[in-house]
SEDORO-19331 format. One record per residue (C-alpha): chain; x, y, z; residue in one letter. Coordinates in steps of 0.1 Angstrom, whole numbers, padded with zeros to 4 digits. Layout:
<segus>
{'A',{X,Y,Z},'A'},
...
</segus>
This chain:
<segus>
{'A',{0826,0861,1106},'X'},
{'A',{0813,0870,1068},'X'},
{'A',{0835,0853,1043},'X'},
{'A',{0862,0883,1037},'X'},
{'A',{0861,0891,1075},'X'},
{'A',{0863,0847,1082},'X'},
{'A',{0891,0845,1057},'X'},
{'A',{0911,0877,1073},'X'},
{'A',{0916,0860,1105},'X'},
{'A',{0924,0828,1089},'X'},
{'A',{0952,0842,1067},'X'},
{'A',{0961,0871,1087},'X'},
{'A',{0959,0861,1116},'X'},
{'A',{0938,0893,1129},'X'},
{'A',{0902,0899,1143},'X'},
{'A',{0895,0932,1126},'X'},
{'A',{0896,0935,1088},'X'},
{'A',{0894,0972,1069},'X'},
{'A',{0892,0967,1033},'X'},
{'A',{0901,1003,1026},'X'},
{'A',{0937,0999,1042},'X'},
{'A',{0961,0987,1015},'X'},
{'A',{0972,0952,1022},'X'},
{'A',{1002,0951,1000},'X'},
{'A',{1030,0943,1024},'X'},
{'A',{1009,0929,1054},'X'},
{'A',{1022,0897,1063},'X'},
{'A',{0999,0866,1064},'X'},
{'A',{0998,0831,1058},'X'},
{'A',{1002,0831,1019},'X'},
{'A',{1032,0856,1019},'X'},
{'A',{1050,0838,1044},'X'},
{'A',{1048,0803,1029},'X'},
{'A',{1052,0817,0993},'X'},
{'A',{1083,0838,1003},'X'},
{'A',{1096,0802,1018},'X'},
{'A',{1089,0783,0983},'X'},
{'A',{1057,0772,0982},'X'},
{'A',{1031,0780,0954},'X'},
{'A',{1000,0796,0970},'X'},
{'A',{0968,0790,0948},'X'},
{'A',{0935,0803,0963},'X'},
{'A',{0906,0787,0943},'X'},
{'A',{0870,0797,0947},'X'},
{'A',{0835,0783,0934},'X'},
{'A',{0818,0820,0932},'X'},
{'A',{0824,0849,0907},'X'},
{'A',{0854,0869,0911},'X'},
{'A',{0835,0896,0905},'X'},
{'A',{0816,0893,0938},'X'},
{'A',{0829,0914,0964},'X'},
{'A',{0854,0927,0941},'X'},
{'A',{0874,0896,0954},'X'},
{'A',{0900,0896,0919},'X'},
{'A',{0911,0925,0931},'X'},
{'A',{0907,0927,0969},'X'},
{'A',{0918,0891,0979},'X'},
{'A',{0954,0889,0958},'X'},
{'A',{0963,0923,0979},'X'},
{'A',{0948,0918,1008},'X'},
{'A',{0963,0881,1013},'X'},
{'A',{0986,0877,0992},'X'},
{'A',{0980,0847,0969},'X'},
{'A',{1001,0844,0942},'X'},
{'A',{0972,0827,0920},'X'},
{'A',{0934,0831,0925},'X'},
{'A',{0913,0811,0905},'X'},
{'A',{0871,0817,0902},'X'},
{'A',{0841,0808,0886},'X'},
{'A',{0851,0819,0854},'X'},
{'A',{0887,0805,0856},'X'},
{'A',{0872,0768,0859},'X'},
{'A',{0855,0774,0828},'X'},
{'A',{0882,0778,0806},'X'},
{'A',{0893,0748,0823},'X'},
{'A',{0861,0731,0805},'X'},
{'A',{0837,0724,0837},'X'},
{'A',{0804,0730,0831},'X'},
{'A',{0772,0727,0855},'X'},
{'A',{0776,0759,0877},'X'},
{'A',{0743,0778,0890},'X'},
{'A',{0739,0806,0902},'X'},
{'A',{0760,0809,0927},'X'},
{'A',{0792,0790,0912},'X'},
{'A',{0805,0756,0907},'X'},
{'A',{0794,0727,0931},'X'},
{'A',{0816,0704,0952},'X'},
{'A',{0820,0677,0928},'X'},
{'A',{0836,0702,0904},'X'},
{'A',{0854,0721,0931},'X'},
{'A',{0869,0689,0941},'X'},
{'A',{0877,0677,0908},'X'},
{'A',{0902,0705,0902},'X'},
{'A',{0917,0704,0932},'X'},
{'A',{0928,0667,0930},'X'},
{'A',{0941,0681,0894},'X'},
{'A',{0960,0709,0909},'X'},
{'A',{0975,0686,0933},'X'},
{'A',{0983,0660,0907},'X'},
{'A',{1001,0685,0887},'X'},
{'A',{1023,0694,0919},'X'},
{'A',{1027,0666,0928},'X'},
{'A',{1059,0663,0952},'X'},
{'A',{1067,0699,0953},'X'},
{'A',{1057,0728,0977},'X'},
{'A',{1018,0739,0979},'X'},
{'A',{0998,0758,0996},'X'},
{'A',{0965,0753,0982},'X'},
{'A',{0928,0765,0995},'X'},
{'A',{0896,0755,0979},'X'},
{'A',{0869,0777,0992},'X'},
{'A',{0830,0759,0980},'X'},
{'A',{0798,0769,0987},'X'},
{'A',{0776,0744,0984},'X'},
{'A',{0768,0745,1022},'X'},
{'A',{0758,0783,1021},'X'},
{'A',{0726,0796,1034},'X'},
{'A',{0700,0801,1022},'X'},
{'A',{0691,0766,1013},'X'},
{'A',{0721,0742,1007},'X'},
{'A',{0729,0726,0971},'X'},
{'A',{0725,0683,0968},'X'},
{'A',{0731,0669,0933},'X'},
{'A',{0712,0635,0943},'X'},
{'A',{0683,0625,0931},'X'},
{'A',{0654,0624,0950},'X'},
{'A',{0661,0580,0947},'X'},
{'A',{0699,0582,0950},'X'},
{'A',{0695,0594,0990},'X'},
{'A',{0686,0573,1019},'X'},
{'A',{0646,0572,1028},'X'},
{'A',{0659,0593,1062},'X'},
{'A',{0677,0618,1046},'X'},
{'A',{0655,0621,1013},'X'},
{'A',{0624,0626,1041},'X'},
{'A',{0635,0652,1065},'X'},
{'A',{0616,0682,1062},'X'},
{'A',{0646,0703,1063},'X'},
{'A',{0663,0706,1035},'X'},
{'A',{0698,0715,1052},'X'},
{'A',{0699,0676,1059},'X'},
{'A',{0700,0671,1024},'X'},
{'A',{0730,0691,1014},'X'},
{'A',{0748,0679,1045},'X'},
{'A',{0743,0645,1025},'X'},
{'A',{0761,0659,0996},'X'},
{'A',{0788,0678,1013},'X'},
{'A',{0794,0646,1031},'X'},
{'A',{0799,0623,0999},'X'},
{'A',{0815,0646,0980},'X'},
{'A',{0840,0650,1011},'X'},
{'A',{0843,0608,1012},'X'},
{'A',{0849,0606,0972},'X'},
{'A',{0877,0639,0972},'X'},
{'A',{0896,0613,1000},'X'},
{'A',{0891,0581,0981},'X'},
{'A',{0901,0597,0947},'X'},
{'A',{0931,0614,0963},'X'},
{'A',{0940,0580,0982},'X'},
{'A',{0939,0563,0947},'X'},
{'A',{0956,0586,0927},'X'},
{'A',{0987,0586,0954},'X'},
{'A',{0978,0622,0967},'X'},
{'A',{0981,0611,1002},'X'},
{'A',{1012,0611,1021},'X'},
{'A',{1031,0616,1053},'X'},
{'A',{1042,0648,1040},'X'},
{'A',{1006,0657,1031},'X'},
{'A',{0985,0677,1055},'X'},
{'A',{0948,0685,1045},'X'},
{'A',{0923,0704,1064},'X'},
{'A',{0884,0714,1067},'X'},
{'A',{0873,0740,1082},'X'},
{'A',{0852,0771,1075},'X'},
{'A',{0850,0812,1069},'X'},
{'A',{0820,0812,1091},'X'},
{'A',{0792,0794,1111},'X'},
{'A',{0756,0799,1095},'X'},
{'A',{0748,0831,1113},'X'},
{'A',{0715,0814,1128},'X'},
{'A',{0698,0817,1101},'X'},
{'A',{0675,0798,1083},'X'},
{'A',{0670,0762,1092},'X'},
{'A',{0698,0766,1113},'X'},
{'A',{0677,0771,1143},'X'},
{'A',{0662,0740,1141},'X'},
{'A',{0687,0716,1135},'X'},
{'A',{0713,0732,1167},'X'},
{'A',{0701,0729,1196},'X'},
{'A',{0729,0750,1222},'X'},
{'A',{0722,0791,1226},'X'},
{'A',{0758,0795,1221},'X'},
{'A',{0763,0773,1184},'X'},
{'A',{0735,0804,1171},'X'},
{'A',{0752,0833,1183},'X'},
{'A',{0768,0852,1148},'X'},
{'A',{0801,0845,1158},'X'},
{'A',{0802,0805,1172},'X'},
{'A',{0820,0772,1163},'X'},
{'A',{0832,0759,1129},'X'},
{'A',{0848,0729,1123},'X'},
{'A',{0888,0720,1119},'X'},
{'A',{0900,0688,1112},'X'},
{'A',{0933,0676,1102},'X'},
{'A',{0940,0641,1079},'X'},
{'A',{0973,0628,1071},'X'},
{'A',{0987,0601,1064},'X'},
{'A',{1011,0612,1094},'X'},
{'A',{0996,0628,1124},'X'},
{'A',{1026,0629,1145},'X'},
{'A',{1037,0666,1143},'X'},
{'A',{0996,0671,1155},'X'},
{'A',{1006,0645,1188},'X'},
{'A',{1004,0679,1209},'X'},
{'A',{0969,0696,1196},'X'},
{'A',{0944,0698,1229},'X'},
{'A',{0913,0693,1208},'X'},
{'A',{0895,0704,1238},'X'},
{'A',{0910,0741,1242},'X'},
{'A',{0893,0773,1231},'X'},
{'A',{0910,0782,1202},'X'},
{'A',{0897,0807,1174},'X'},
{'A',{0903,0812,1135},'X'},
{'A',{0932,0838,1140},'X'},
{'A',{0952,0809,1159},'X'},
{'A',{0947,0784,1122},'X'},
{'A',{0980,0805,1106},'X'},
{'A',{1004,0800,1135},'X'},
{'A',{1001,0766,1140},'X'},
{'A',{1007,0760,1103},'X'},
{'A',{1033,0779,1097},'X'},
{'A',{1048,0766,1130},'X'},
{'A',{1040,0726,1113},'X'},
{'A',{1059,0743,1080},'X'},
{'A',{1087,0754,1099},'X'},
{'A',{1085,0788,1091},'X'},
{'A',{1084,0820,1114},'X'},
{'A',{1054,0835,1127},'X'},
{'A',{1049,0872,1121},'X'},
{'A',{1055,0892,1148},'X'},
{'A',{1020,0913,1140},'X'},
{'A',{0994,0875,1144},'X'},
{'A',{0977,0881,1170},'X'},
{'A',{0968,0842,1173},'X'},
{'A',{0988,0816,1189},'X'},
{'A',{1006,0783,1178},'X'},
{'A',{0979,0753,1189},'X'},
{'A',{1009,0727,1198},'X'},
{'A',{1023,0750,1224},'X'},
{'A',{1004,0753,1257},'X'},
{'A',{0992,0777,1274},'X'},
{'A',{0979,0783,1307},'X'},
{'A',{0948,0803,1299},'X'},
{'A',{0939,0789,1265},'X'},
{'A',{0907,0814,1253},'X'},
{'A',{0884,0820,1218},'X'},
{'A',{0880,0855,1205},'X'},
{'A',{0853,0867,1176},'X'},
{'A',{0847,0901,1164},'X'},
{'A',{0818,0909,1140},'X'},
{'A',{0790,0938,1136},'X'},
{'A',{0816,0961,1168},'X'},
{'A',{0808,0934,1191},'X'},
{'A',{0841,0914,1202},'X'},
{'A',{0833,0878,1214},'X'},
{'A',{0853,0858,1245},'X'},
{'A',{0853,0823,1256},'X'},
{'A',{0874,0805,1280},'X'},
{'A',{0865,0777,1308},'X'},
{'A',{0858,0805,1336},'X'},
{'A',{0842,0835,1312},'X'},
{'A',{0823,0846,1284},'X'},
{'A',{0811,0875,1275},'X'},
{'A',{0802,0898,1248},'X'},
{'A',{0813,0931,1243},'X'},
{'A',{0796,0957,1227},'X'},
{'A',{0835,0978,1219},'X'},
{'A',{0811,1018,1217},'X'},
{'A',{0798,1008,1254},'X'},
{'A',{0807,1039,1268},'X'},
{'A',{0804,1026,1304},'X'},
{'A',{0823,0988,1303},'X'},
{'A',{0829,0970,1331},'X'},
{'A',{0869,0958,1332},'X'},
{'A',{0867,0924,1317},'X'},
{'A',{0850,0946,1288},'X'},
{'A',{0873,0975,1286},'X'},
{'A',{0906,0954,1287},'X'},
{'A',{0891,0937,1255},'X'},
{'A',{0882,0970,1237},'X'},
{'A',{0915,0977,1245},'X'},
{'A',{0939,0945,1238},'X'},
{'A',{0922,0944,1202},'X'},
{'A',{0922,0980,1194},'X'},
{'A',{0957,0982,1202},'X'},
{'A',{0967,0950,1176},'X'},
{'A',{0948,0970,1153},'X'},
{'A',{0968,0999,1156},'X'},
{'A',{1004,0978,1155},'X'},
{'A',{0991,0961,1121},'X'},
{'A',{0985,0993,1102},'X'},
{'A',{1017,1007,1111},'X'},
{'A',{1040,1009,1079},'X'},
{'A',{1064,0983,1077},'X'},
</segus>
């Protein structure tokens, strides 16, 4: 889903997002791991003027600390276009955030951009790439590249510095898939991967993968179900109101859900199907959707 709508799942744990509901006193991922004694820092490479986000994202989810474009340069970085800082930068002040908690409780999310349609960002020179990468007519390739080295030297740096532990858990994933736009189109081949809502990536690297023994890697899951699992690898309590579930318990109808543009999304081994929620004529599968997420929506705006 769009970045606010991506992150509202992943924090909240919810499929719908209404920016002109107050979110003071919602639970979600942030205010549950803060309330438990972690430091939640929420550090992004755009403006945080766009979208309103200085104001919107601290209410809506909770962060105790939200850190932009123009935060990182006070810090001193320089080199941001347009759009904000790069990956190398992003990365650099992350492994600084971590250094400087070091051994206490974080909960840290560095949101970058450099991937974003509608041309990715490479800081190579044309001579620094490969001949195969430097060559391809599309220039998504190229910023995969960079994403992809700038990923390798944020693990090597964090390896040397002694960021990595078995008490450390770092994930990539996403807000949301490229929308099939651009060179998108050519580059993914399956109907499905183009739809608005389709997959994004989540991996987890530790040190200590242990506690992750259980994770069916090849279940449906969806973003809402990122928050649950977490918390449940934190050892806190999941809010009553997530409407996602904990990934390292099963389940015997494991199933995907998207919601974007009034159109709810559904995956699972025997179905999928889209549904278009103002269909005044659904068929069942259709209707109990409609119904099963308008009716989360209405217990998570109840007053606490």
């Amino acid at each position: 889903m769009p970045t606010t709508q991506g992150l509202n799942a992943t924090f909240r744990s919810h499929i719908i997002m209404d920016k002109d509901l107050p979110g003071k006193g919602s639970p979600s991922l942030f205010r549950v791991a803060q309330a438990a004694g972690y430091k939640g820092i929420f550090m992004n490479a755009s403006s945080q003027y766009y979208a309103n986000e200085l104001r919107e994202y601290p209410d809506q989810f909770g962060m105790q600390e939200y850190i932009a474009k123009e935060q990182l340069e006070k810090f001193g970085y320089t080199g941001a276009s347009g759009w904000g800082y790069h990956n190398d930068v992003m990365y650099e002040h992350t492994l600084r955030i971590l250094e400087e908690n070091r051994g206490k409780k974080l909960f840290l999310v560095t949101k970058t951009l450099d991937m974003h349609q509608p041309y990715p960002y490479t800081g190579y020179r044309w001579e620094e790439m490969p001949e195969g990468v430097r060559d391809n007519p599309n220039v998504t390739v190229r910023g995969v590249y960079w994403v992809d080295k700038t990923i390798e030297h944020f693990f090597k740096e964090a390896e040397k510095r002694g960021l990595m532990d078995e008490r450390t858990l770092f994930l990539i994933t996403s807000d949301h898939n490229p929308h099939s736009g651009g060179e998108y189109t050519k580059l993914v081949e399956k109907a499905n991967d183009k739809l608005s809502i389709a997959p994004i990536p989540l991996l987890f690297i530790s040190k200590n993968l242990v506690p992750l023994d259980e994770l069916r890697t090849n279940e449906y899951a969806s973003q809402i179900d990122l928050a649950p699992t977490l918390l449940y690898l934190m050892g806190l309590e999941v809010p009553e109101k997530f409407m996602g579930r904990n990934l390292l318990q099963p389940t015997s109808n494991p199933f995907a859900l998207g919601y974007f543009g009034g159109k709810a999304f559904y995956w699972s081994s025997t179905q999928h199907f889209v549904d278009q929620m103002d269909n005044p004529t659904p068929n069942d599968d259709e209707d109990a959707l409609s119904n099963y997420i308008i009716h989360n929506y209405g217990l998570w705006h109840q007053k606490q």
